[in-house]
Structure formats: structure tokens, C-alpha cells
N, C-alpha and C positions, 0 to 999 in steps of 0.2 A: 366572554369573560374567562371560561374554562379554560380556553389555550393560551392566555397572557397570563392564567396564575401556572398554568405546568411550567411555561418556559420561565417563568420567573424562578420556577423552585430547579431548575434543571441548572441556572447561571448560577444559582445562592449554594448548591450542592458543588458543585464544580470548583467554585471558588474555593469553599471550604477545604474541602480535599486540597487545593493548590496553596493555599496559604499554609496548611496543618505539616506539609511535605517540604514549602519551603524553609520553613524556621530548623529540619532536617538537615538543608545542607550544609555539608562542612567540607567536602573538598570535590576536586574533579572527579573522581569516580561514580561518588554519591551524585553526581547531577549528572553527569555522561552516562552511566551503568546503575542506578541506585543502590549502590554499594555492593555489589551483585549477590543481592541477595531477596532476589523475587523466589517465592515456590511456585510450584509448579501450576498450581489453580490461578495464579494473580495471572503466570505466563499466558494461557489459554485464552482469557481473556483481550489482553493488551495487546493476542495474536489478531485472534477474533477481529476484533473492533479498529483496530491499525486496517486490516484488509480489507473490510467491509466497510466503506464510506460513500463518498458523493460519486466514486466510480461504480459501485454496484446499485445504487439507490437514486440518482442518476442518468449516467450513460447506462446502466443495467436497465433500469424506466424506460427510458428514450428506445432501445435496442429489442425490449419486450413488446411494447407499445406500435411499433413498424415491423414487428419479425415472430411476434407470438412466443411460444413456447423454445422455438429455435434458438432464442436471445441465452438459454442455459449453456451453448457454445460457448459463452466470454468466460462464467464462471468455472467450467468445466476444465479448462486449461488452468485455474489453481487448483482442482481437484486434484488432476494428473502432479504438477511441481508438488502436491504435498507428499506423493507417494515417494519421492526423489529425495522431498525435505527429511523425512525418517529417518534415513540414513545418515543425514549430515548436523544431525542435531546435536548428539551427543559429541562429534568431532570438534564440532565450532564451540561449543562449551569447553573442552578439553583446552584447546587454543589462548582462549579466555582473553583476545584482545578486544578492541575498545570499537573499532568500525571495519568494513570491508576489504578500507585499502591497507591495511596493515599486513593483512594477510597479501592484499597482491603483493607489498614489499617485503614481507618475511619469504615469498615463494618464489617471485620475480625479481623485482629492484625498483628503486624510487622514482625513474621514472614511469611505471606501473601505475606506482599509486598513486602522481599525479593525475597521469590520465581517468585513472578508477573515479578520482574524486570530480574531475573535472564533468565524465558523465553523470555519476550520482547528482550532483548540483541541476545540470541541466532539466536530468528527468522529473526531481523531487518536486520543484519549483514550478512544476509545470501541474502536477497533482497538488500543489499545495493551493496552487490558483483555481484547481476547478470548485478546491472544497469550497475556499471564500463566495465563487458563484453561488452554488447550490447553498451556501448557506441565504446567501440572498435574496433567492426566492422563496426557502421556506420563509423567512422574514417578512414577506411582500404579502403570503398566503395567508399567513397570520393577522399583519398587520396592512392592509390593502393600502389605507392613505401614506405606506412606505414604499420610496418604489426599491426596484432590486438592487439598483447601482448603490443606495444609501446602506439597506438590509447589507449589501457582500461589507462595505469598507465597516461598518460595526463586526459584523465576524472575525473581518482582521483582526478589530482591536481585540476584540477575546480569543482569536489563536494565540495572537503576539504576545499579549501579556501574561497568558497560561503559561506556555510555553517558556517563557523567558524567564518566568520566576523559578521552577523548581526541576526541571529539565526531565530526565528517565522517572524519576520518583513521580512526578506531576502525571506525567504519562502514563505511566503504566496502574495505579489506582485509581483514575480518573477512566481509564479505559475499562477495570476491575467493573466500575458503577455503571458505567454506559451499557455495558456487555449485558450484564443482568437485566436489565430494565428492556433492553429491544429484543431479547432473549424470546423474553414471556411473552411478551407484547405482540409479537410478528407470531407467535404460533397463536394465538387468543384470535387473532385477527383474521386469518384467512377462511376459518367457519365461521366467522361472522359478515366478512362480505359476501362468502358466496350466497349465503340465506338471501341477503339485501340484493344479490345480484338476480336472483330465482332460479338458483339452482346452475350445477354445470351444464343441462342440456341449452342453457335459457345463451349463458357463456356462451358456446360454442355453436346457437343461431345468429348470436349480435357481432361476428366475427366470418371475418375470412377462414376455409376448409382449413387452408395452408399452412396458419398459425398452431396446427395442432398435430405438424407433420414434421421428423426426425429435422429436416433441413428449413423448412419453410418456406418463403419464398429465396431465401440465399442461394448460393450455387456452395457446390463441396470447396473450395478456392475460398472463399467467402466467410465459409464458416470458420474452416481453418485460420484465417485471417483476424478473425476473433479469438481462437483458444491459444495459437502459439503465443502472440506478444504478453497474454496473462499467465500462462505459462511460465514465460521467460522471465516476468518480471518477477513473482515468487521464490521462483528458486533461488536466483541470485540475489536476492530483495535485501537492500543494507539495514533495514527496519528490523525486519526478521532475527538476522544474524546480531544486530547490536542487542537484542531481547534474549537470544542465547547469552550471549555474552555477561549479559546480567542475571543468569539463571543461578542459584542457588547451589546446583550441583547438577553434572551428567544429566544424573535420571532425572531430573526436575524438566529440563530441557527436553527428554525425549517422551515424559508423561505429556508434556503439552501438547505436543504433536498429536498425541490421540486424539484430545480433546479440542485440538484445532480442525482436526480433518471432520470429526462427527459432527461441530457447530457450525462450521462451515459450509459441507453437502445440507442441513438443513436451512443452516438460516436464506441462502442464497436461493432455494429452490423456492423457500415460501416466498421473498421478494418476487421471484419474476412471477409464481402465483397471482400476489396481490396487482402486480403491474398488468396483466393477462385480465383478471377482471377486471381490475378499474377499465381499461381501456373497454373492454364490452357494456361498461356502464355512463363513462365519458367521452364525448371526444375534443381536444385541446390544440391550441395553435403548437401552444410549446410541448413537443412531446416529452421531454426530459422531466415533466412536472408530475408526471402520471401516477407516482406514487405518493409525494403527500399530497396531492389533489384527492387522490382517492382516502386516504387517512381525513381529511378537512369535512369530505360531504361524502362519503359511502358506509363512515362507520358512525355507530353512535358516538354522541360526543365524548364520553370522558373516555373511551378507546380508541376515538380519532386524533382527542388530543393528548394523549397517553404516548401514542405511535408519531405522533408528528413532535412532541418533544423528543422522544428519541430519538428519530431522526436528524435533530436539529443537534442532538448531544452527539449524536454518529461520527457527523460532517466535523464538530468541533476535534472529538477524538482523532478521526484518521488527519486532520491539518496537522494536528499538535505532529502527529510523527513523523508527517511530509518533510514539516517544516525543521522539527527537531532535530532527524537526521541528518541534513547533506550543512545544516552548522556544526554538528557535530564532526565533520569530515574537515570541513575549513578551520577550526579551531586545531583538532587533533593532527590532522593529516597536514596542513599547509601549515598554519601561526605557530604549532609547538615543534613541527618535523623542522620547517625553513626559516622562521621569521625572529623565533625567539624561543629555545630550546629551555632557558633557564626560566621563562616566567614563573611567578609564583603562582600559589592556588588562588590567593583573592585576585590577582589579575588577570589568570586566566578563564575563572567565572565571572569576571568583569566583560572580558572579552567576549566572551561566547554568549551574554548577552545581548550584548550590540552589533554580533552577527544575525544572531536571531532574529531583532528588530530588522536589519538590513536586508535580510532574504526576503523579512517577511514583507517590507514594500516591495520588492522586486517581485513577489508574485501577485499582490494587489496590481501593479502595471500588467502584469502578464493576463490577469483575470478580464480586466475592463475591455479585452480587446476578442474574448470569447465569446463563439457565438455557438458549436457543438461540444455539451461537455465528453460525449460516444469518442467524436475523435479526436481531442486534446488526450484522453486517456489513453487511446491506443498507440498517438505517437508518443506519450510520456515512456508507454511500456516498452513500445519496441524499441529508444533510446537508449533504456537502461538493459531490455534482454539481450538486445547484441552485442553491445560492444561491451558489457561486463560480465552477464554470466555464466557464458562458455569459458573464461576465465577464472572464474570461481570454482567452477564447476571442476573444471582442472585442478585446480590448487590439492583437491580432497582425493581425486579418481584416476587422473593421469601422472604418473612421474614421468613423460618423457615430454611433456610440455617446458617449453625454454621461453626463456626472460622475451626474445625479439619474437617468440608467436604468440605470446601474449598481449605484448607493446603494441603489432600488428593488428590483432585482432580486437581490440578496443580501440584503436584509432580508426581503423576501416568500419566498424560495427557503430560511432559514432556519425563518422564524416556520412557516410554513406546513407544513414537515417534523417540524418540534418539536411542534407543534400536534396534526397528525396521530396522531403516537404515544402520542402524550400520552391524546386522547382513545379509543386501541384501537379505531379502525377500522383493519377488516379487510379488507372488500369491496372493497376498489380500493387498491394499492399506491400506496402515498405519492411513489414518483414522477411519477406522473404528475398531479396536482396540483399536487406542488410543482415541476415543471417546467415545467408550461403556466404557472405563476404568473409565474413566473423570466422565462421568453424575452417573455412579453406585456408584461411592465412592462418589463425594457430595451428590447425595441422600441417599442412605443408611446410610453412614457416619455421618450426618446429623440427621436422623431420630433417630440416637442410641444414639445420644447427648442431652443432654441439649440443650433447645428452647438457643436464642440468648438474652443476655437482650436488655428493650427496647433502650436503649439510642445508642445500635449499631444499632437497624432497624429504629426506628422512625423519624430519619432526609431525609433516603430516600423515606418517605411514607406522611410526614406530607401535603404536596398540597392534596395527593389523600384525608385523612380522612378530612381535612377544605373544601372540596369539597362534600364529603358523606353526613358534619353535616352541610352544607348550605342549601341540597335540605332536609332535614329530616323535 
């Protein structure tokens, strides 16, 4: 009875915030950017809890559960992209546009940001479908005479209709509640199961040596194969950068970052914790279940179902910005760039509704046919780290990057990922193919072109040289 009243109060809190935010809206900004006017504590959060979802809780489960301790390889590659993130925080706030590919168009040209938009869609839609899974098995765990397949398509309806009412705003104080709440929760919890587990020596009997070793049973190839694609997908992550873009100001944008990097290395480490236990105290067909299984029957109950509502609010939160984002791309980037430059505000929050809804079945189809959420996640990331954020990354670091190695290296950084999976090779993780592809064709491609003119680098560069010619 305890976890059918959390999660009830987890949907009635949810809602609230969602309705309270949409009676808010009054134009495109306010739903794309929430007026951009988040501080910098709401950012932290909506960092937070966008990042951490049904891939760290999860394929991060599943990956601790068959790998031990070595499962911190996945997270550790956004540990590293946040050290990179620091630097570009403040830049991308300066900027102050609306998604990713604005920026490939202010720095490259339109057909950039097609293609930018074309991957973002691909990848987002493929992580919006794992949420809907994982939300349907906590559903199932919860509620047993539900099977999964029923639990995902109810999650849909509460991504789709959160999401579609009140857009950034919905998002990012819905993300504010969630954060809090698994915050507490996930540190309260890990001395509580270990107690229940009997101790770490009792752990580290009911387990393979392996599990407790830098690599584990992985090979180095292996692990890497884990940190790059997470890596990749942070730094260039259109989630991210659209949450600057809504920052208040600068420093609002780069206090975050503090506070994302320190929630972060914790909260991620305590998960594969709890997944490390549970698994020395369960063993499951499904491995991906490992962590609210362990929330359901290893902790007491109102802290099993404390954690398994959050959970459950997690999965919601990280859809809402799967999902939110790459409509946010087809609205901005495609329907206002190509389609219809004049819409109005009530028609173009008309629209971007009914993208919303449309993505969001297109990832209900894409979920039902999931069977690892580990590696839907890693090709979602290496989709988007290839072929878009060596370009990004560009935009900020390199001025001698050009419109055709950029075009290059997001068409190669796509094809070559899609490709990959397509044909079920196994033997070599698909990033790193389509990474070498990525970085050789904007540089090379790059270097056989014509320099860029100024007026496409200098807007991203002017702080640094008014900086240069201060101390001169």
C-alpha cells in the first residue's frame, strides 16, 4: 500500500508543478527557454536529473549488476565531459540561442543545422524510449498484476502530456522536485542496505574478486567503450546547452556547473553502490531491474518506496528532456527556419505540441521493440557524440574549422554509427569508428578548405580577444 501511495503523491506533485507552470505560458521563449530566466540552483538540478535517468538507473543497473564496480567506466566519461562543460558554460549563455543547431548555423550554415537536427532527433528518441521501458518496469514492480508492456505505454502518457503542456518551465521545476527527493534518498540508502546486506565484507563474499577490480571482468577497449560514447554525449548534449541557454545569466550558468559536477560524482557513484549490493543480495533474469528491485525488497519499506518513487519521478524527468528537446529542434530549427518563418506564438505553441505528441509515439514504437536498455543507450550516445560534438565542440575552441568539415563530420559521424548497428558488428564498439570518422573529416576536411570568414568565427571568440587586448 506504501508504494501505490508514494507514487501517487509523486504523479499529484508532478502534475501540480505542470499545470501551475503551464497557466505561465505566454510565448515561445517561455516554453522553449522558460523565459530564460532559471538561477542558477533550479539549473543544477534540471542538470542533475536530465543526466541521470533510466540510462544510469538502468543500463548503469544492468552494467554494475554483470561488471561490478567497473560499471563507474559509463559514468565516468560525464565526469571527464563536465570538466570540458566548465569552460563552455558561460560561452553558451553568452550566445543565448534557443538549441544546438543554431549555433552549427551561426558558425557553419543551414545545412549544418539540418543535419545537427537530424542527429539530435535520431539519438533523443532513442533515450526517450528507454525511459518509457524502465518506467515500465518499475510500474510492473510496483504493481505486479501490470505487465511491462502496459506500465511503459502509461509512462508515455505522463511524459507526453507533462511535456506538452508546459515545455522548459514544466521541465526544469519538475526536475528542481525530482532532484531533491533522490538527492536525499540515494545517500540515506546505501548505509541502509549495506547493514541489510551484512556488511561490505559479507558484499564482496557473495560476488565475483573481479567486480571489485579497476577494470573487472572488461578488457581496457571495453571500458573505454563505455566512457567515450558518455563522454561524447555530455559535452555536445542539446539538453544541456538548451538549460544554459535558459540560464539567468553567465554566472548562473557556470555556478551550475559546480553543482552539477559534485551531484553528479555522488549521486552516480552511490547508484552503482546500491546496484553492487543489490546484486550480492539478488540474483534476477532481468539484469537492468537491479536497482529498484533492490529499493522493493532490500530496503525498509518507506525507504524502498521513498527510492522507488524517485526513481519512478527520475525516468519521468530525464523523458520529459529526451523528449522535449529534439521537438524543440523540429519546431525551431525545421517548422520556423524552413516551413513557416512567420507563424505566430499561439501557432507555433500549437505546433510544438503536436510534435511533442508525435515524437513521443515514435518512441513508444521504438521502446516496444527493446530488449537491452545498456545498449540502446550506448548507440543513442555514440549517434549524437559523433556526428555532432566534435562540431560543437568546434564552434567554441577551433576557428579554423569550415562549414564542409563540419557538414563532413556529422554526416560521417551519423552514417557510420547507423551503419554500424545496422549491420550487428560486435567486435569493435561503434565509437570508435565513428569517431575516428568524425574528428579526420573535420580536420582534414577543414584544413583543405578555405579558413572560415571572420564574421562566422569572431562572435564566438570576441570575450576571449577583449580579454587578450586588456592585459596587452
Amino acid at each position: 500500500m506504501i508504494y501505490i501511495v508514494v507514487i501517487a503523491l509523486v504523479v499529484l506533485v508532478l502534475t501540480g508543478v505542470t499545470v501551475y507552470k503551464t497557466i505561465a505560458i505566454k510565448n515561445k521563449t517561455d516554453f522553449m527557454l522558460a523565459g530564460r530566466k532559471l538561477p542558477w540552483h533550479v539549473l543544477v538540478f534540471t542538470l542533475l536529473s536530465s543526466w541521470i535517468g533510466a540510462g544510469s538507473l538502468f543500463a548503469g543497473g544492468e552494467n554494475a549488476y554483470k561488471n561490478g564496480l567497473a560499471a563507474l567506466w559509463q559514468p565516468a566519461g560525464g565526469w571527464l565531459g563536465l570538466l570540458v562543460i566548465f569552460f563552455v558554460a558561460g560561452k553558451a549563455r553568452r550566445f543565448a540561442q534557443f538549441t544546438v543547431p543554431d549555433l552549427l548555423e551561426k558558425r557553419y550554415n543551414a545545412v549544418a543545422r539540418l543535419m545537427g537536427t537530424v542527429a539530435i532527433v535520431i539519438s533523443y528518441t532513442v533515450i526517450t524510449s528507454y525511459q518509457f521501458k524502465g518506467g515500465g518496469d518499475i510500474l510492473h514492480l510496483i504493481f505486479p498484476e501490470m505487465d511491462r508492456t502496459m506500465g511503459m505505454y502509461i509512462m508515455a502518457v505522463f511524459v507526453i502530456a507533462f511535456t506538452a503542456a508546459a515545455g522548459m518551465a514544466s521541465v526544469a521545476y519538475l526536475d528542481l522536485v525530482i532532484g531533491c527527493m533522490v538527492s536525499a534518498i540515494v545517500i540515506v540508502s546505501v548505509p541502509l542496505l549495506l547493514d541489510r546486506a551484512g556488511g561490505w565484507e559479507q558484499v564482496q563474499a557473495n560476488l565475483p574478486a573481479n567486480h571489485f577490480t579497476l577494470l573487472g571482468p572488461l578488457s581496457l577497449d571495453q571500458a573505454l567503450g563505455l566512457l567515450l560514447p558518455t563522454m561524447l554525449l555530455l559535452v555536445g548534449n542539446q539538453g544541456m546547452y538548451q538549460k544554459f541557454f535558459s540560464a539567468r545569466s553567465e554566472r548562473d550558468a557556470r555556478l551550475a556547473v559546480y553543482g552539477w559536477i559534485i551531484g553528479a560524482l555522488i549521486l552516480e557513484t552511490l547508484l552503482c553502490f546500491v546496484a553492487v549490493i543489490g546484486s550480492s543480495m539478488f540474483k534476477l533474469e532481468n539484469a537492468r531491474e537491479i536497482i529498484p528491485t533492490t529499493a522493493r525488497l532490500g530496503l525498509p519499506t518507506l525507504a524502498g518506496a521513498i527510492l522507488l518513487g524517485g526513481i519512478f519521478a527520475k525516468i519521468i524527468s530525464t523523458a520529459n528532456n529526451y523528449l522535449f528537446s529534439p521537438a524543440t529542434n523540429i519546431i525551431h530549427d525545421i517548422y520556423g527556419r524552413f516551413i513557416n518563418r512567420n507563424a505566430s506564438e499561439k501557432k507555433t505553441l500549437l505546433v510544438s505540441r503536436l510534435v511533442i505528441v508525435a515524437l513521443g509515439v515514435f518512441a513508444v514504437m521504438q521502446a516496444a521493440h527493446l530488449e537491452s536498455i545498456l545498449a540502446a543507450a550506448l548507440y543513442a550516445y555514440t549517434v549524437y557524440g559523433a556526428a555532432v560534438t566534435p562540431s560543437v565542440l568546434a564552434v567554441f575552441f577551433w576557428r579554423r574549422a569550415t562549414t564542409e568539415g563540419a557538414i563532413a563530420s556529422i554526416g560521417l559521424g551519423t552514417a557510420v554509427t547507423v551503419g554500424w548497428n545496422l549491420a550487428g558488428i560486435t567486435w569493435l564498439d561503434a565509437v570508435y569508428p565513428a569517431l575516428a570518422a568524425s574528428l579526420l573529416s573535420l580536420v582534414l576536411v577543414s584544413l583543405f578548405t578555405p579558413p572560415p570568414a571572420p564574421d562566422k568565427v569572431n562572435p564566438f571568440f570576441e570575450r576571449a580577444m577583449e580579454e587578450t587586448h586588456a592585459t596587452d
